[in-house]
C-alpha positions as CSV (number, residue, x, y, z in Angstrom):
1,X,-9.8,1.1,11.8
2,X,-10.6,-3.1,11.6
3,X,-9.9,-4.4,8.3
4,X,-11.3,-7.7,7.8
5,X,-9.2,-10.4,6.0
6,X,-11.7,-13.0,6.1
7,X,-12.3,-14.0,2.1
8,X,-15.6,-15.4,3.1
9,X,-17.4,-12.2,4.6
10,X,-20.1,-10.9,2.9
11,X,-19.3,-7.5,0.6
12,X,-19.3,-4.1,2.6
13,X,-22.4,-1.9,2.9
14,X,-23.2,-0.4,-0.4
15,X,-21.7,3.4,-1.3
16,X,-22.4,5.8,-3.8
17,X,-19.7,6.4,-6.5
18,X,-19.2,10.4,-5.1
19,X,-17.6,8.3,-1.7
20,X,-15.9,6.1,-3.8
21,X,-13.9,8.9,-5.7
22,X,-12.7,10.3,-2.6
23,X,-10.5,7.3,-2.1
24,X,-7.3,8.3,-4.2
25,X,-5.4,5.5,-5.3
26,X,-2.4,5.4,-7.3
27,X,0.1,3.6,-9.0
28,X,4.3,4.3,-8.1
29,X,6.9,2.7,-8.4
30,X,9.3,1.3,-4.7
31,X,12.5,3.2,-5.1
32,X,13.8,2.2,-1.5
33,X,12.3,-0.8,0.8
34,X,14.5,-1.3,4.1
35,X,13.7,-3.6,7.0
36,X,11.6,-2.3,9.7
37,X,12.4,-4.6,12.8
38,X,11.1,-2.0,15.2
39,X,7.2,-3.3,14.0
40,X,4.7,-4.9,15.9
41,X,4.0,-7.6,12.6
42,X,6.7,-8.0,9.9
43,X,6.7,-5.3,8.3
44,X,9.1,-2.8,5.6
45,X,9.6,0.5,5.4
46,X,8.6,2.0,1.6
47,X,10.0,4.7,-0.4
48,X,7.4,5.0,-3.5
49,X,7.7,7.5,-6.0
50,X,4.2,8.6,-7.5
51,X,5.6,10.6,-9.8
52,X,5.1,14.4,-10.3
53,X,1.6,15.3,-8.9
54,X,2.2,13.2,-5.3
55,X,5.9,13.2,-5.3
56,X,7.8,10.9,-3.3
57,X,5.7,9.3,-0.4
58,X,6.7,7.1,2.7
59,X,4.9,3.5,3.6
60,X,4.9,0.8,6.6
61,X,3.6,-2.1,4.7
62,X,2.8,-5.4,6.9
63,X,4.3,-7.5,3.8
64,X,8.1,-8.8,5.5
65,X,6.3,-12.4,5.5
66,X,6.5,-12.7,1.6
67,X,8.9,-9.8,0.2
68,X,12.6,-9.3,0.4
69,X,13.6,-5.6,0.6
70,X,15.8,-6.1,-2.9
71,X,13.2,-7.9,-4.6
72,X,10.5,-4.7,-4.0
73,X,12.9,-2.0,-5.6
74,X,11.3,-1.1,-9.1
75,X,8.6,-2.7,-8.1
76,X,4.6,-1.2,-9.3
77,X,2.5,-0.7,-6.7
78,X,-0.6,0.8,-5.4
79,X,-1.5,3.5,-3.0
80,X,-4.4,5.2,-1.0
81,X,-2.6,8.6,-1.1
82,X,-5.0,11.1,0.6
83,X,-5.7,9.4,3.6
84,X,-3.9,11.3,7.1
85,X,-0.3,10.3,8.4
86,X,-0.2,7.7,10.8
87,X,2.6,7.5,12.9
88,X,4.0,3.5,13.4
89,X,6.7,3.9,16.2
90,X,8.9,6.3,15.3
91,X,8.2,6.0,11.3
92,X,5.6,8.5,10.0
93,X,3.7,6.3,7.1
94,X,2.7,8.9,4.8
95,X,0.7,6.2,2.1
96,X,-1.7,3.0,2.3
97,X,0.3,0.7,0.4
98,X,-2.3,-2.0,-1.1
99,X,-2.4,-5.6,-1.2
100,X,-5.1,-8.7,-0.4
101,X,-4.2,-11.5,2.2
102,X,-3.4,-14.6,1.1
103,X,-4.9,-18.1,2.5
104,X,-2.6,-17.5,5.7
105,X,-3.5,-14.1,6.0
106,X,0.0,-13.0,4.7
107,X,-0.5,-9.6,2.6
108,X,0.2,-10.0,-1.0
109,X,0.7,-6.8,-3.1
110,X,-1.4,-5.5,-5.1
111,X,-0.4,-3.8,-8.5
112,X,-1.1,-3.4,-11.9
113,X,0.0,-6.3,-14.2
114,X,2.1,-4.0,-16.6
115,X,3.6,-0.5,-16.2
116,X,1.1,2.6,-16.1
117,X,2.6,6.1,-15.6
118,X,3.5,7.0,-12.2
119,X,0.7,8.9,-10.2
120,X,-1.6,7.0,-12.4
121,X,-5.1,7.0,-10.3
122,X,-7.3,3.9,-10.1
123,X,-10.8,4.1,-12.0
């Protein structure tokens, strides 16, 4: 899959609200972030706890360029949590972590401005 990160493209073709449901995306909260040197791009290896519906999930997020592993823990963020396991070297990503790139193309996180229950699915 080619994501584009180019904030002038055009929006994506249209989809009906049944596709748009089967994205499942939550809020959780980081409870580990640990470097992840072995990564193509600068990247960190996520421990997010969705609370109890998803559990605890694992995450490669491309977001080293802008985030400290100590600064992520207790952290909000949001997840695609229903999309297949993707293995990234020998790390087995288990979650989309979300953000939007920034004018350098550096992912910034994405997350909701104040605390929502873990597992908490975006509407």
């Amino acid at each position: 899959m080619h994501l584009v990160h180019d904030h002038a493209a055009p929006p994506a073709g249209t989809i009906g609200f049944d596709d748009f449901l089967k994205v499942d995306i939550r809020a959780g909260r980081v409870i580990r972030a640990e470097p992840f040197p072995e990564a193509r791009k600068p990247s960190l290896k996520l421990t997010i706890d969705f609370g109890e519906g998803v559990g605890v999930k694992r995450s490669s997020a491309q977001i080293a360029e802008l985030y400290a592993p100590e600064a992520l823990e207790g952290r909000m963020v949001a997840a695609v949590v229903n999309f297949p396991l993707r293995q990234i070297g020998k790390f087995m990503s288990e979650v989309l972590t979300l953000g939007f790139p920034d004018a350098q193309g550096r992912v910034v996180l994405f997350a909701p401005d104040e605390a929502v229950p873990l597992g908490a699915r975006l509407f």
